[in-house]
C-alpha positions in Angstrom: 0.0 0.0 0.0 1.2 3.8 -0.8 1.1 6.5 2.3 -2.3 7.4 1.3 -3.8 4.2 1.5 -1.5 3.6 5.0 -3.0 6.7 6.5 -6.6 6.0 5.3 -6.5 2.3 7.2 -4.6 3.8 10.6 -7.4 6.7 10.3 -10.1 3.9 10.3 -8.7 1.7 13.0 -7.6 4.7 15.2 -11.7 5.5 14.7 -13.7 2.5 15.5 -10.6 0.3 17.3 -13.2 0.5 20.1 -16.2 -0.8 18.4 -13.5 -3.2 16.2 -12.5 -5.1 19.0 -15.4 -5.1 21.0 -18.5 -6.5 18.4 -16.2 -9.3 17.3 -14.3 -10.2 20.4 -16.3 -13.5 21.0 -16.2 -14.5 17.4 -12.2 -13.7 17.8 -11.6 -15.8 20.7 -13.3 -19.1 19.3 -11.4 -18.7 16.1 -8.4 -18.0 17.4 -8.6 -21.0 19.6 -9.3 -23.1 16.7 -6.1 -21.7 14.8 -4.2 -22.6 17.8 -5.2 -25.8 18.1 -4.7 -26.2 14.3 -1.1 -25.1 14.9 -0.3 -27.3 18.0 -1.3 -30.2 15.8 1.1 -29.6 12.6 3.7 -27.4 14.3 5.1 -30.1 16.8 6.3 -27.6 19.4 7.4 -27.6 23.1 5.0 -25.7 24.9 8.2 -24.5 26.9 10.1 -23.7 23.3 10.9 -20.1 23.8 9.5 -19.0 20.7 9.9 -15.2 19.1 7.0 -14.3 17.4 5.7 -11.7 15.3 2.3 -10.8 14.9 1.5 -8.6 12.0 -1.6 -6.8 12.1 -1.8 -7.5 15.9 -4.8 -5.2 16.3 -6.3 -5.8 19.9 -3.7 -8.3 21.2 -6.4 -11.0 21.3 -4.4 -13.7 19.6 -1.1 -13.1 21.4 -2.4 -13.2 24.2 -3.7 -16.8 23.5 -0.5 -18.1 22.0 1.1 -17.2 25.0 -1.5 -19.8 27.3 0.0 -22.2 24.9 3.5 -20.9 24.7 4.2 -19.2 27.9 7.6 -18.6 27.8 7.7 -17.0 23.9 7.8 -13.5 23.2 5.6 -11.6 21.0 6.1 -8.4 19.1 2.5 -7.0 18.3 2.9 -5.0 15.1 0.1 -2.9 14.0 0.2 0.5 12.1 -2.9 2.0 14.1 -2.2 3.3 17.5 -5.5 3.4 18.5 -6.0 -0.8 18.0 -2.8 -1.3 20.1 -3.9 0.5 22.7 -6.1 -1.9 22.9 -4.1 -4.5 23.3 -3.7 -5.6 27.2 -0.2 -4.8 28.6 1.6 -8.3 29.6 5.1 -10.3 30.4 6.4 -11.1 27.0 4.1 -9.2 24.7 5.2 -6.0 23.2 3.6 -3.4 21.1 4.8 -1.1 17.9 3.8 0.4 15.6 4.8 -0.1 12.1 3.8 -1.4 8.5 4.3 -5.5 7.5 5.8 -4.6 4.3 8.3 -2.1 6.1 9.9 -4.3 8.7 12.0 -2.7 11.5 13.7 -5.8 12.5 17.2 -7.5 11.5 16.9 -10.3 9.2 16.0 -14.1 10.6 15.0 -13.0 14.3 11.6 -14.8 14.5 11.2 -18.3 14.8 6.9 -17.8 13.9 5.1 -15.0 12.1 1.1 -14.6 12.3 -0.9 -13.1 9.7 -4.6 -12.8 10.5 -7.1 -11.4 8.0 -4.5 -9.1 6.9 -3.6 -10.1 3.6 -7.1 -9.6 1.7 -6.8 -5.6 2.6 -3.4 -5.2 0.5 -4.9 -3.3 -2.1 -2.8 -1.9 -4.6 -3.5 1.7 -6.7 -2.7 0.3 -10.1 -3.1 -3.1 -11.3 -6.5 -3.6 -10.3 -7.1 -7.5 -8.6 -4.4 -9.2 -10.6 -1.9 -6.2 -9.4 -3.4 -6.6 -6.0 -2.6 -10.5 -5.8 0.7 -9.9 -7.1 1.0 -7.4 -4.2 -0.1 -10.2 -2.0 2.8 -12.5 -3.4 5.2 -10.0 -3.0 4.5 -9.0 0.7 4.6 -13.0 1.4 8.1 -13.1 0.0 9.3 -10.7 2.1 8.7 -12.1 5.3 11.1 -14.8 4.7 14.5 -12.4 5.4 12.9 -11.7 9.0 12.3 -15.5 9.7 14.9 -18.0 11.2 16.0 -21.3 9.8 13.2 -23.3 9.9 11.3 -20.9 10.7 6.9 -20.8 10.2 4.0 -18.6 8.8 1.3 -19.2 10.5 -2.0 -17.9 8.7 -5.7 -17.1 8.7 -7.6 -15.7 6.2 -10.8 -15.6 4.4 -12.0 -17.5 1.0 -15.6 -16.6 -1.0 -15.9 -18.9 -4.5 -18.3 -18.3 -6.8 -20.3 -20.3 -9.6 -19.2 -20.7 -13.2 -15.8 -19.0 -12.5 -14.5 -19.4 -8.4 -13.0 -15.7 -8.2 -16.2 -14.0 -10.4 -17.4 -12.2 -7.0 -14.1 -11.6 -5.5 -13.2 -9.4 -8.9 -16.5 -8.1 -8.5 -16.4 -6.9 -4.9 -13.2 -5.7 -5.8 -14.4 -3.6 -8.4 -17.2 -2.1 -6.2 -15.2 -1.5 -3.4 -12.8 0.3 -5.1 -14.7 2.2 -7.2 -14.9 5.8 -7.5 -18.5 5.9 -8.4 -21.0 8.0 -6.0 -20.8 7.0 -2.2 -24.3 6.6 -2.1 -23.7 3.3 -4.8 -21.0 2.0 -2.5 -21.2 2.4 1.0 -23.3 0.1 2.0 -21.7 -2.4 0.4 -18.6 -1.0 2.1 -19.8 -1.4 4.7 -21.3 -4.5 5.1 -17.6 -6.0 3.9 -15.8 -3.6 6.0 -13.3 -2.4 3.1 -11.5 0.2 5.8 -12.0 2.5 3.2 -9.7 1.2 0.5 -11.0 -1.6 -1.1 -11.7 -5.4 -0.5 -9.5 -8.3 -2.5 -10.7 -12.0 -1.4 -9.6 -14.6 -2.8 -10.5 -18.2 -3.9 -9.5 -21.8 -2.1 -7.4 -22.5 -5.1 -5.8 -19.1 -5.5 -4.6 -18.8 -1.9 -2.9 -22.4 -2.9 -1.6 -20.6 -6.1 -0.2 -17.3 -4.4 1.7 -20.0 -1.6 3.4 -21.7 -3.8 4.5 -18.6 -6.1 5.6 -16.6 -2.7 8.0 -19.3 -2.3 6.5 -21.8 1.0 5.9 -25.3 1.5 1.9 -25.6 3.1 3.0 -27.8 6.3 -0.9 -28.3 7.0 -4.4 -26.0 6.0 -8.0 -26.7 7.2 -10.6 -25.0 6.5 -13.9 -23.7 8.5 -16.9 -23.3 5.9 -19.2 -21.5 6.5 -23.2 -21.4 6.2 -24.0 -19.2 2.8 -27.6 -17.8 3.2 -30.0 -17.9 0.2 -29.4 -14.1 -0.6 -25.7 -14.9 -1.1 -26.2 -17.5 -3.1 -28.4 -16.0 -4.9 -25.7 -13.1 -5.2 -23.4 -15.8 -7.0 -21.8 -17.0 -3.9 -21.5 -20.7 -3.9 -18.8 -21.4 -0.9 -17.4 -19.4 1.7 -15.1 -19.9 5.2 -12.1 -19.4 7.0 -8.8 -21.1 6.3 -5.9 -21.6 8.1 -2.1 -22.5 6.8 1.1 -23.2 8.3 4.1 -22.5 6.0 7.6 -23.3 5.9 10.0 -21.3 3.2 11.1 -23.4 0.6 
């Protein structure tokens, strides 16, 4: 993302980090539980390995906070570029906040043994390019977190798929096209809204092409599962034929 795009996402976050963190914090917990679990099973860790972690995106602190039940005695550096979401984020032994941008990385190369990207990815909308430039952004930013990860180091990952019928990424270009359109607000918003595009646009992609932008970012998938989710008729009728959450643990290649 350019500046502009930076400062329009902190603007939002700093805004409604209250309201954020607070309308999904139950629906947080449970997944993030579930992503643990997923990770205990396929990462083979001690729970006394005293892992350094980063978490991109770290918002409200909610998933360090339950890595560390886990892993008690790793450390976690919560990255976020809004100041208003880390504030947020409960003060604790071995969890510690900055503030700073995933594809600008103040750290030395290979200091973390784990880094966790959660719902991040689909907000890395490009200016030009449109969604192929946008996925390619994707693939870069992935790439890129391999000189800040340690031998053998791990991604650990969750994000969001929506497939569609006839073609699986026909609504994902579509919401992409509406949300970062520049026709009248009153055409957009609601839809905006309702996908919470933080003001810059929306770029989801399918179960195949998160497979697809893995393997060209350069990592092995160690294990993935996936959480579908119920589509109501309206979505369906809207072209939606799958949606859910997925989660992947990655090793560089």
């Amino acid at each position: 993302m350019n500046n502009s795009r930076i400062s329009t996402v902190r603007q939002y976050f700093d805004e409604y980090s209250d309201e954020y963190v607070d309308l999904r914090l139950n629906n947080l917990v449970a997944l993030h539980r579930k992503k643990n679990a997923f990770f205990n099973l396929h990462a083979h860790y001690n729970s006394a390995a005293p892992l350094r972690v980063l978490d991109i995106g770290s918002g409200g602190g909610i998933w360090p906070d339950l890595f560390l039940e886990d892993y008690p005695l790793s450390q976690i550096v919560c990255l976020d570029i809004s100041l208003g979401m880390l504030r947020r984020n409960r003060s604790r032994p071995r969890k510690y906040a900055a503030v700073g941008d995933g594809k600008q990385l103040p750290f030395p190369k290979s200091c973390f043994d784990l880094i966790n990207l959660d719902s991040l990815m689909h907000h890395l909308v490009v200016d030009r390019g449109g969604y192929l430039g946008t996925i390619l952004n994707i693939i870069e930013f992935l790439g890129s977190l391999k000189s800040v990860l340690r031998p053998r180091g791990k991604l650990i990952i969750s994000e969001v798929y929506h497939e569609s019928y006839i073609r699986d990424d026909m609504v994902n270009r579509l919401l992409f096209i509406v949300s970062t359109s520049t026709l009248p607000r009153l055409l957009t918003h609601p839809i905006r809204r309702f996908i919470r595009t933080q003001g810059i646009g929306i770029c989801f992609l399918s179960r195949k092409q998160w497979f697809w932008v893995i393997a060209r970012s350069g990592y092995r998938v160690e294990g993935w599962k996936e959480l579908k989710w119920d589509i109501p008729f309206l979505r369906r009728l809207a072209g939606f034929k799958a949606s859910g959450d997925i989660f992947f643990l990655l090793s560089p290649i």
